[in-house]
C-alpha positions in Angstrom: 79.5 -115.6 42.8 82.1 -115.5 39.9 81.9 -112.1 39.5 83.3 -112.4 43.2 85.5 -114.9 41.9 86.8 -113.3 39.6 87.5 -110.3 41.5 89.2 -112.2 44.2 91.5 -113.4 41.6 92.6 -110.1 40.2 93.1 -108.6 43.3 95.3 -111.4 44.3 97.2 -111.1 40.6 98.2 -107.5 41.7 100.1 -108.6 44.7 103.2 -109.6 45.2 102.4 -113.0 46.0 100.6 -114.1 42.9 102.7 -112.3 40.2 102.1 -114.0 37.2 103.8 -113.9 33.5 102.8 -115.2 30.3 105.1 -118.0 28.6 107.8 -116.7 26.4 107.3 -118.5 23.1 109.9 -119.4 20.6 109.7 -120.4 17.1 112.9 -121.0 14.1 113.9 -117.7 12.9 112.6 -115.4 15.5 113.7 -112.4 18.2 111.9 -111.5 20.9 113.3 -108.9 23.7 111.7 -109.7 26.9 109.3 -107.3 28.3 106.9 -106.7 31.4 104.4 -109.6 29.9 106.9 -112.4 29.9 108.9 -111.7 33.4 108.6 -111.4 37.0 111.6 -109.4 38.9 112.7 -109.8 42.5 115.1 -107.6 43.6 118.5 -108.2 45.8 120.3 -105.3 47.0 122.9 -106.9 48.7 123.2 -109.4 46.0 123.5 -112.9 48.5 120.3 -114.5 47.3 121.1 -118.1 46.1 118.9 -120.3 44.1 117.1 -121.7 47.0 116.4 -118.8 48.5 114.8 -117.3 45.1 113.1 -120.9 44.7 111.4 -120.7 47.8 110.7 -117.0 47.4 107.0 -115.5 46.5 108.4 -111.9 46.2 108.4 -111.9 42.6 106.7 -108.9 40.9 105.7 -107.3 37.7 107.7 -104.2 36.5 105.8 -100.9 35.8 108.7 -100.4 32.6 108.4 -102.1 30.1 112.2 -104.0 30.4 114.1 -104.8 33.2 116.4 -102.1 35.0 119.3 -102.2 37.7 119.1 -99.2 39.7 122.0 -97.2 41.7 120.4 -98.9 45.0 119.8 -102.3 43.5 122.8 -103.5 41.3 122.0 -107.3 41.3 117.7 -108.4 40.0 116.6 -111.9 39.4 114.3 -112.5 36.5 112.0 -115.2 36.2 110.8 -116.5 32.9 108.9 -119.6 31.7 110.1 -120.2 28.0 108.6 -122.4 25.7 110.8 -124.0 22.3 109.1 -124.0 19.2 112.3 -124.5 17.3 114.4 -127.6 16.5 117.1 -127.2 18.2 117.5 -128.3 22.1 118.7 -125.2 23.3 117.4 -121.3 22.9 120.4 -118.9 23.2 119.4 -115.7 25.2 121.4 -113.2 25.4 122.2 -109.3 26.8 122.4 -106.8 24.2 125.4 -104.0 23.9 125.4 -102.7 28.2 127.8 -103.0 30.6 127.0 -106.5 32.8 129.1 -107.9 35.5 127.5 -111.0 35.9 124.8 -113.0 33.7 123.7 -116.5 35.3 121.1 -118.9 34.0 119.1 -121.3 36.5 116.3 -124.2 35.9 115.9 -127.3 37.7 116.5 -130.6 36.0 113.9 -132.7 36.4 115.9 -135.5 34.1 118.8 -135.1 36.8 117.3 -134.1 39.6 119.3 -131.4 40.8 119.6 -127.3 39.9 121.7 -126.8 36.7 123.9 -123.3 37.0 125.0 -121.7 33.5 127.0 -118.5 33.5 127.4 -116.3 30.4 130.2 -117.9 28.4 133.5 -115.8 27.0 135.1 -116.3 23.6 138.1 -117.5 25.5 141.2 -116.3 27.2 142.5 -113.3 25.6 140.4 -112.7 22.7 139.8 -109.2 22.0 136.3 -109.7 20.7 133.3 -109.0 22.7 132.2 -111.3 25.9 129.5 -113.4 24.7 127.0 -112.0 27.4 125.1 -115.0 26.3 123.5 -118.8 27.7 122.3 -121.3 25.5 119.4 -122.3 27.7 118.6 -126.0 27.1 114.7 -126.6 26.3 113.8 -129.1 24.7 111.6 -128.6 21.2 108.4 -128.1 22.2 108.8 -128.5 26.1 107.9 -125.4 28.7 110.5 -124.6 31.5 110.9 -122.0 33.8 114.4 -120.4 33.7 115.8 -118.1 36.4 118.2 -115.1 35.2 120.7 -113.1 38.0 121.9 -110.4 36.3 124.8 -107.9 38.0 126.1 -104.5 37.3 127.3 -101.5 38.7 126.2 -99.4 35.6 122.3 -98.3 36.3 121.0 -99.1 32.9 117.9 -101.2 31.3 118.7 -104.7 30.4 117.8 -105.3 27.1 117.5 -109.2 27.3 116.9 -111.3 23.7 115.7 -114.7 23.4 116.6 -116.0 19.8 116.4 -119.0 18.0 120.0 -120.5 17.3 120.4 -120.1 13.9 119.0 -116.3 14.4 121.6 -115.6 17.0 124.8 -116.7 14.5 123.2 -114.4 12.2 122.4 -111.3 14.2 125.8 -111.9 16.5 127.6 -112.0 13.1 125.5 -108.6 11.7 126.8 -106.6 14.7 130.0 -107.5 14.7 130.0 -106.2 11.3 128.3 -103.0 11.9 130.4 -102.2 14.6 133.7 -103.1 12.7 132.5 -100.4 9.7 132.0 -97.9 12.4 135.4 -98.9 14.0 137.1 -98.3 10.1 135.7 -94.9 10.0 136.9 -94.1 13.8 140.5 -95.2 12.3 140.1 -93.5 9.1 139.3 -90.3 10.2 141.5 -90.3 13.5 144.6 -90.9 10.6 143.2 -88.7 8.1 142.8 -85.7 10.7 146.2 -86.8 12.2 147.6 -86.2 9.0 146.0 -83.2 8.6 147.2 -81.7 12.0 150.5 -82.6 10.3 150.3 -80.6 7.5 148.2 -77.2 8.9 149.8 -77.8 12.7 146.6 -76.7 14.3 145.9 -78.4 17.8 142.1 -78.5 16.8 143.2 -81.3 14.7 144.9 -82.8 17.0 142.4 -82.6 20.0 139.7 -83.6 17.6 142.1 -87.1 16.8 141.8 -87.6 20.7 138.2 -86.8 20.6 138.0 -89.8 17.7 140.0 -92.3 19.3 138.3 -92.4 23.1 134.6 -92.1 21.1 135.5 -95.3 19.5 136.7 -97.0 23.0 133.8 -95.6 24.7 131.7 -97.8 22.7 134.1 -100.7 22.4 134.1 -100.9 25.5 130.3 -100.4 26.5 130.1 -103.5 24.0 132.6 -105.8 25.6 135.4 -105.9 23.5 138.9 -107.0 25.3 136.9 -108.0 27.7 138.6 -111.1 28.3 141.9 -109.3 28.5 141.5 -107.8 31.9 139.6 -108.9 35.1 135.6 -108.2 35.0 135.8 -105.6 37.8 138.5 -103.5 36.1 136.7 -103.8 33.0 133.3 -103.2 33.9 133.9 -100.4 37.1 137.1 -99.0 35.5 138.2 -98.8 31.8 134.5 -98.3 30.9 134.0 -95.1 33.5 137.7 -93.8 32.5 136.9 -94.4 29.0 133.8 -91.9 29.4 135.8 -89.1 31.4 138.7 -89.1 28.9 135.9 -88.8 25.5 134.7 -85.9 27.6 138.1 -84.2 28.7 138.8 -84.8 24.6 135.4 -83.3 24.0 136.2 -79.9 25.6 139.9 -79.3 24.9 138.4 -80.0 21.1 135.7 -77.3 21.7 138.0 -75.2 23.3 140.4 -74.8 20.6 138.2 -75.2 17.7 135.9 -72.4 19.1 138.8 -70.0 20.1 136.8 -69.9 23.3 140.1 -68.8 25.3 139.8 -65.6 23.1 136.1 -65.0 22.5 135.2 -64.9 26.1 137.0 -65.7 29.2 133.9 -66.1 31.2 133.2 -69.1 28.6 136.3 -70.4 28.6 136.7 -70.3 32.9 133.2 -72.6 32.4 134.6 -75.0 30.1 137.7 -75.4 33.0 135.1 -75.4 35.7 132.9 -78.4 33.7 136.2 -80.0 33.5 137.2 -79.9 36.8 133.8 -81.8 37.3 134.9 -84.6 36.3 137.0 -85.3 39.4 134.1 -86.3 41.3 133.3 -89.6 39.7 137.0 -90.9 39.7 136.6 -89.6 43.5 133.9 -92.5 43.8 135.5 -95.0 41.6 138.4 -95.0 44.1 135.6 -95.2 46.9 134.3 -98.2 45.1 131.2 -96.4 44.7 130.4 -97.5 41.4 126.5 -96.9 40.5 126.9 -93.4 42.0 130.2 -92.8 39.7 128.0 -94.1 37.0 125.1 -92.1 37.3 126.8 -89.3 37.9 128.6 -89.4 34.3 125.3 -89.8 32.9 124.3 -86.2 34.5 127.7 -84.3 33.7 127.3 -85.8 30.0 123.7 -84.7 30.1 124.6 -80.9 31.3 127.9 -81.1 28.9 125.8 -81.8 25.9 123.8 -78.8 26.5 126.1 -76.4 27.9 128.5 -76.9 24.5 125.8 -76.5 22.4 124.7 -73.4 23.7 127.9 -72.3 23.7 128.1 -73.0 19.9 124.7 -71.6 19.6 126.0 -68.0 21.4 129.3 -67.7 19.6 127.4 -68.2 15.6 125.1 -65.8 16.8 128.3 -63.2 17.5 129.6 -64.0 14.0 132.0 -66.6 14.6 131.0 -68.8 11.2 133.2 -72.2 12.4 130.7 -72.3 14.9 127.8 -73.7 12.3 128.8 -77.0 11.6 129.7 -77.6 15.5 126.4 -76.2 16.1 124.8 -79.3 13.6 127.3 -81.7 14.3 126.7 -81.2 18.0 123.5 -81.3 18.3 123.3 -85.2 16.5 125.6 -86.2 19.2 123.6 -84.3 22.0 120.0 -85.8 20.8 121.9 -89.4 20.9 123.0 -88.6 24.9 119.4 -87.9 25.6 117.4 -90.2 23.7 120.6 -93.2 25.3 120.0 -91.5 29.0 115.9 -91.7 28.5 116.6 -95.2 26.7 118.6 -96.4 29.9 115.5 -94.7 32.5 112.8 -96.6 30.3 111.2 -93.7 29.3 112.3 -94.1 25.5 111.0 -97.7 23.7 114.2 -100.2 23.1 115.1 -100.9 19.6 117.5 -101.3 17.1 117.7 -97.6 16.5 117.8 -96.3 19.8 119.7 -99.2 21.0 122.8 -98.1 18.1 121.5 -94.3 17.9 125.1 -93.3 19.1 126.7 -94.9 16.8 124.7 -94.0 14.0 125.1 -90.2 15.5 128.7 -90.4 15.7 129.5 -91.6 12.6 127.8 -88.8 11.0 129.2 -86.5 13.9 132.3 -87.2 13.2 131.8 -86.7 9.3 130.3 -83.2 10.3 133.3 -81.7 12.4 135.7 -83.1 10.0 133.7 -81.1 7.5 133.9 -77.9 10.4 137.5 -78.6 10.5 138.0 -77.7 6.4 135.7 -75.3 6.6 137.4 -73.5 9.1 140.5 -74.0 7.0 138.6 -72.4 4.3 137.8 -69.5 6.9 141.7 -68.9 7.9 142.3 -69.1 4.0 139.3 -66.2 3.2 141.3 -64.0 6.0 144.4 -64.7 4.4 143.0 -63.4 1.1 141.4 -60.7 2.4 144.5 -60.0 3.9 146.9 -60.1 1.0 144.3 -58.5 -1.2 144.5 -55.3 1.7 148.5 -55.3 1.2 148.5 -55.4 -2.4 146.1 -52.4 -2.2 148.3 -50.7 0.0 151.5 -51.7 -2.1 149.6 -50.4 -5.5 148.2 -47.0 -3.2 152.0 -46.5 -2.4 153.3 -47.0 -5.9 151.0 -44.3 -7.3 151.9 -41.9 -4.5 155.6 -43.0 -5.6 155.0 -42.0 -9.1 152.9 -38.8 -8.2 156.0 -37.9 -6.2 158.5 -39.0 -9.2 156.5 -37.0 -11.6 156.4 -33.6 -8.9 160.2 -34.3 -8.6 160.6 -34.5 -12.6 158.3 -31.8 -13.1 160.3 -29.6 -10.4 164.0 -31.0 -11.7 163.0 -29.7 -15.2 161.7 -26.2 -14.1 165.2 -25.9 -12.6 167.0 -27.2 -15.8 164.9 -24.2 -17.6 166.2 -21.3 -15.2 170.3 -22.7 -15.9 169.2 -22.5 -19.5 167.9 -19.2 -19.1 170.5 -17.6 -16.3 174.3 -19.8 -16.6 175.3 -17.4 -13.8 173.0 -18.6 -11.4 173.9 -22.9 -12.2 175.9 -23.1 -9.0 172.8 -21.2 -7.0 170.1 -23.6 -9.0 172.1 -26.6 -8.1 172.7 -25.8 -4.5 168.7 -25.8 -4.6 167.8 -28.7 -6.3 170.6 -30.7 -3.8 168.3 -28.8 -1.1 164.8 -29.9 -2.6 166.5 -33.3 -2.8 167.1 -33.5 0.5 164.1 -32.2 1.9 162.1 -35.0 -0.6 164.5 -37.5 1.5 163.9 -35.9 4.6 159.9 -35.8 3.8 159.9 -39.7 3.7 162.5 -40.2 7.0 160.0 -37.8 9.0 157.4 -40.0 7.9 158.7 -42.8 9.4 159.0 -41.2 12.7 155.4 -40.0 12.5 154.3 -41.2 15.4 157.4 -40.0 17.4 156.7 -36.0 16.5 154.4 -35.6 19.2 156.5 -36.8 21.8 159.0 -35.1 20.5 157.1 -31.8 20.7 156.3 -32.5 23.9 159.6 -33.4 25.2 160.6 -29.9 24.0 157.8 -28.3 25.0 158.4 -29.2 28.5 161.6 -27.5 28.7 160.6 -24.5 27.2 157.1 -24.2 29.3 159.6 -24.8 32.6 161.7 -21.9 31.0 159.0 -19.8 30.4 157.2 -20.4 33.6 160.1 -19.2 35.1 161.1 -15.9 33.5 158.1 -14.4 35.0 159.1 -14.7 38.8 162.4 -13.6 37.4 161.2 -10.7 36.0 159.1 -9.4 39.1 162.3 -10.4 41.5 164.6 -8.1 39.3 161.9 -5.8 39.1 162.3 -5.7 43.1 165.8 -5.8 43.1 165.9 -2.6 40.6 163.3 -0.5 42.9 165.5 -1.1 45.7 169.0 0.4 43.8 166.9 3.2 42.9 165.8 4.0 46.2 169.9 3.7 47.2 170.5 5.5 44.0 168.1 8.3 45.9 169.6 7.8 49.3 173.0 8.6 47.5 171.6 11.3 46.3 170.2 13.0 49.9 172.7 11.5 52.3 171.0 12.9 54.9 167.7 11.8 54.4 166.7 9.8 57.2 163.2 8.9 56.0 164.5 7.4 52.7 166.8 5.4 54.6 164.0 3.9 57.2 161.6 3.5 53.9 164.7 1.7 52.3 165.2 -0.8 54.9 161.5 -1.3 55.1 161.8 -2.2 51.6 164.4 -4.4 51.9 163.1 -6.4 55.2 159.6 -6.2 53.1 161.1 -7.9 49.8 163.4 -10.1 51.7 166.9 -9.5 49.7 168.3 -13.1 50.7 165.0 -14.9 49.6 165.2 -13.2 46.1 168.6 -14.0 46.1 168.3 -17.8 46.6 165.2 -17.8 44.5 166.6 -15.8 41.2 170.0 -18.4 41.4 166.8 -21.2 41.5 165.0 -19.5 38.0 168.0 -19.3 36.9 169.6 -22.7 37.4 166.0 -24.0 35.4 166.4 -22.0 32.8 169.6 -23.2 32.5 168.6 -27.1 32.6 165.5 -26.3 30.5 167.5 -24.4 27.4 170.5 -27.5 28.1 167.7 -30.7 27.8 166.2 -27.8 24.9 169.8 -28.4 23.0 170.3 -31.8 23.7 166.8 -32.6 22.2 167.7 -29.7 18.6 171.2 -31.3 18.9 169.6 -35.2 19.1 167.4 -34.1 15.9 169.6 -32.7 14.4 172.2 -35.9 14.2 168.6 -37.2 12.8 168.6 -34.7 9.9 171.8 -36.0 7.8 170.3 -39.2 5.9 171.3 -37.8 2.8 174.6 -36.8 3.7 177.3 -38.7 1.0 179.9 -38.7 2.6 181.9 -40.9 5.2 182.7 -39.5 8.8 184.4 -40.8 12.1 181.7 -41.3 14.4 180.9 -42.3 18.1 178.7 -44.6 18.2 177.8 -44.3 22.6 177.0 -41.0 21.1 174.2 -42.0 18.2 172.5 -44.2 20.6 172.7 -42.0 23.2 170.8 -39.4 21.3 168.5 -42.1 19.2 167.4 -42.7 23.0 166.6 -39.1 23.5 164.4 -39.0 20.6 162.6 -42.3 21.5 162.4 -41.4 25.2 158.7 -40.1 25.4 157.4 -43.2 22.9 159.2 -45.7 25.4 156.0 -46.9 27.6 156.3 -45.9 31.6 156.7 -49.7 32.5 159.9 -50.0 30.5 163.1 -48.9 32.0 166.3 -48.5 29.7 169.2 -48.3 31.3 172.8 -47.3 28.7 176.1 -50.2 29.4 178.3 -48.7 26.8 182.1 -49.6 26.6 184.9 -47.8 25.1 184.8 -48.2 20.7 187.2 -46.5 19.0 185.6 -44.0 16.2 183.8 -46.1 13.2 183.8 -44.6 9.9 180.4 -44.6 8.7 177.0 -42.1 7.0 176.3 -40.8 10.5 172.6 -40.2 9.5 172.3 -43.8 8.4 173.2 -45.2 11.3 171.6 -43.1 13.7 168.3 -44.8 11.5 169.4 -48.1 12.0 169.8 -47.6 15.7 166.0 -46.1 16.1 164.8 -49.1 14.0 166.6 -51.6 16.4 165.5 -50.1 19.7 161.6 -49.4 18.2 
């Protein structure tokens, strides 16, 4: 029979109309965070359950997680609690740790009064910036039981962490986090200045993207702990500045990874994905204006989940192509993206609540944010490295160029001294030696000019080989019309001969109907008129050079300038690219008096 009994009574337990708890007990310097074994939870979706209707309720259940959890359909639960003091103090403070809570209300009835006693969550007054006090001082009596029921409210699905604590423990541990949180608030100031002064000095947007990144990571989590709270209404708090905090750390996030990575360079598919992510971020302010606030919420959690991952493999793939910057983004990124998860599992109850996980992000940041500063001078130190690299490659060059210079110095010294040797030897050749070392002098100058039209010699063959291949393709037609035009005088020359030969005249107009006189006519003015253009763009090209060739001329001439850029833009004509069009608005300059060669370089230099 009691093994009936007893069976009767479990099965009973284990619906929803016997759920039972065990009494919260608490003694002088102690914490305990509520779990499953000291509540009972009774949901309201539509959130109009007073206290008379939860009094007379017997829909109060046991949770299968271990805390208590508002849920994208349920934002408003009731927990019910009996709490035993074991302290001295008439009153044990319970409070909400660091989430994002609408509403906290605190009801018992008063036996000593008679009547239902109502506390709400108290604020640290009107316009104090510190955080609301998502706490009640629940009056129990030392060493009396009473049953205490808690209405909790918010639009952010998340676990409630809820703490009963004696009152002297409370001053202590409110105090402690305050303090914790106001180190990591220095080092979010210190290092958005220090990086703002650093942008500054290297002007390098990553600096100044990453000072964004700094300043919306320490108001995400300012906020998600309730400071300047009291400054605004709950609802704009709570459903606005905490969502919009989130979207703008994330916006910060990939205009930071964007520019630090050089995505926008190392690969546009990449960097089209990073817009696209962005762009994401729409939807939840599309359901914030809706009023659709648990969806906007738990929709951030997903896009922050997928972001995490997506920049991380990102950094992952761009190390792995040898971009080094990526490393420390790589380490510093992967702290902040084990914090998201182990937060997101933390607010689903699959992850234990503590004090680490419940500050994980903040202990993750911090040393995130020591890591990217550290990625930021590193990749200082990798613009520096190319700079050097750099410099060392032009000094090279410079000392490669000087020993050509002196080979060249000591060819022209060696040559310059042969020559002094033959006026020594022959005086009646010193004009003649002269005249040839003023030649190999100018050819040495003319050497190092040509070299710094290299790359225009072989359009400048080319332009001259087009005129001469259009010349030459036509001197063959030419050739066989005359041929044709010759046979036929010698046939007249014959008729001439033998007027009366009246076969050689019928054979000679055969011939000419067969060549067709007026067609060779018409076609050997044609070869003609393109031999003519190709030999006249032929000279304007040699003349064009040749204006080119006098760099070492001495002297001072009168020249027309319309006329040296005319012909700079005939040398420069096949090296202008197809897309660019250059169209000659000259006006009327007198003559200038000026080294012709000299400034037909100057022009080329200009227009290249």
């Amino acid at each position: 029979m009691k093994k009936y009994s007893l069976l009767l009574f479990l099965l009973l337990k284990s619906t929803s109309l016997f759920a039972l708890s065990d009494t919260l007990t608490i003694h002088q310097d102690e914490v305990k965070l509520i779990n499953k074994n000291f509540f009972t939870e009774l949901a309201d979706p539509k959130g109009k359950l007073t206290f008379k209707d939860i009094l007379a309720s017997t829909q109060f259940t046991t949770r299968n997680s271990d805390l208590p959890i508002l849920t994208v359909s349920n934002s408003v639960i009731w927990l019910k609690v009996i709490l035993r003091n074991k302290t001295p103090q008439p009153f044990i403070p319970i409070s909400i740790n660091a989430s994002v809570i609408d509403r906290f209300d605190l009801y018992f009835s008063d036996a000593m009064n008679g009547h239902m006693a109502h506390l709400s969550a108290g604020i640290n007054g009107k316009g104090s910036f510190a955080p609301k006090a998502n706490m009640i001082n629940c009056i129990v009596l030392p060493d009396s039981v009473r049953t205490v029921y808690m209405r909790i409210q918010s639009n952010v699905p998340n676990i409630i962490p809820i703490e009963f604590t004696s009152a002297d423990k409370y001053i202590q541990r409110y105090s402690s986090k305050n303090i914790a949180f106001g180190i990591f608030m220095g080092i979010v100031i210190i290092m958005a200045l220090y990086n703002l002064l650093l942008y500054f000095i290297v002007n390098d947007r990553s600096y100044l993207y990453y000072v964004s990144y700094i300043l919306f990571l320490g108001l995400t989590q300012a906020f998600t702990r309730g400071y300047g709270s009291d400054l605004v209404s709950p609802v704009i708090y709570n459903n606005y500045l905490v969502a919009f905090s989130r979207i703008f750390l994330w916006l910060s996030i990939m205009l930071f990874v964007t520019e630090f990575l050089q995505i926008k360079s190392q690969n546009k598919k990449i960097y089209g994905f990073i817009i696209g992510l962005a762009l994401l971020f729409v939807a939840p302010v599309l359901f914030l204006v809706a009023t659709s606030f648990n969806i906007a919420f738990s929709l951030l959690t997903v896009l922050s989940s997928f972001g995490s991952v997506s920049l991380l493999a990102i950094g992952i793939w761009l190390y792995a192509k040898g971009y080094k910057p990526a490393k420390f983004f790589m380490l510093g990124w992967f702290l902040f993206l084990v914090s998201v998860i182990i937060s997101a599992a933390r607010s689903k109850g699959w992850v234990p609540y503590n004090e680490f996980t419940a500050d994980i992000i903040l202990f993750t940041s911090t040393i995130e944010l020591v890591v990217f500063s550290i990625a930021l001078a590193d990749k200082i130190n990798f613009y520096r490295a190319q700079i050097n690299d750099s410099q060392f490659l032009a000094l090279k060059i410079a000392r490669e160029n000087e020993r050509l210079i002196t080979e060249q110095n000591i060819i022209l010294e060696s040559k310059v001294l042969e020559r002094t040797k033959e006026l020594l030897v022959s005086n009646e050749n010193l004009t003649h030696l002269v005249e040839n070392l003023q030649e190999a002098q100018a050819q040495l100058i003319e050497t190092e000019k040509m070299a710094s039209l290299g790359q225009l010699t072989a359009g400048i063959a080319h332009e001259i080989n087009n005129p001469i291949n259009f010349v030459k393709s036509n001197v063959k037609p030419l050739k066989l019309d005359l041929d044709e035009v010759f046979a036929l005088l010698d046939k007249y020359a014959l008729l001439e001969s033998q007027p009366g030969n009246t076969d050689l005249a019928t054979d000679i107009a055969t011939y000419k109907k067969q060549i067709d006189v007026d067609f060779i006519k018409n076609e050997i003015a044609e070869l003609l008129a393109g031999i003519e253009d190709g030999a006249s763009r032929t000279a304007e090209i040699i003349q064009s050079l040749r204006a080119f060739s006098r760099t070492d001329e001495v002297e001072l001439k009168l020249t027309d300038i319309n006329k040296t850029i005319l012909n700079t833009l005939v040398i420069l004509r096949s090296s202008i690219p197809h897309y660019i069009e250059i169209t000659p608005v000259l006006n009327k300059l007198p003559l200038l008096n000026c080294y012709p060669g000299k400034i037909n370089q100057v022009f080329m230099n200009i227009i290249q």
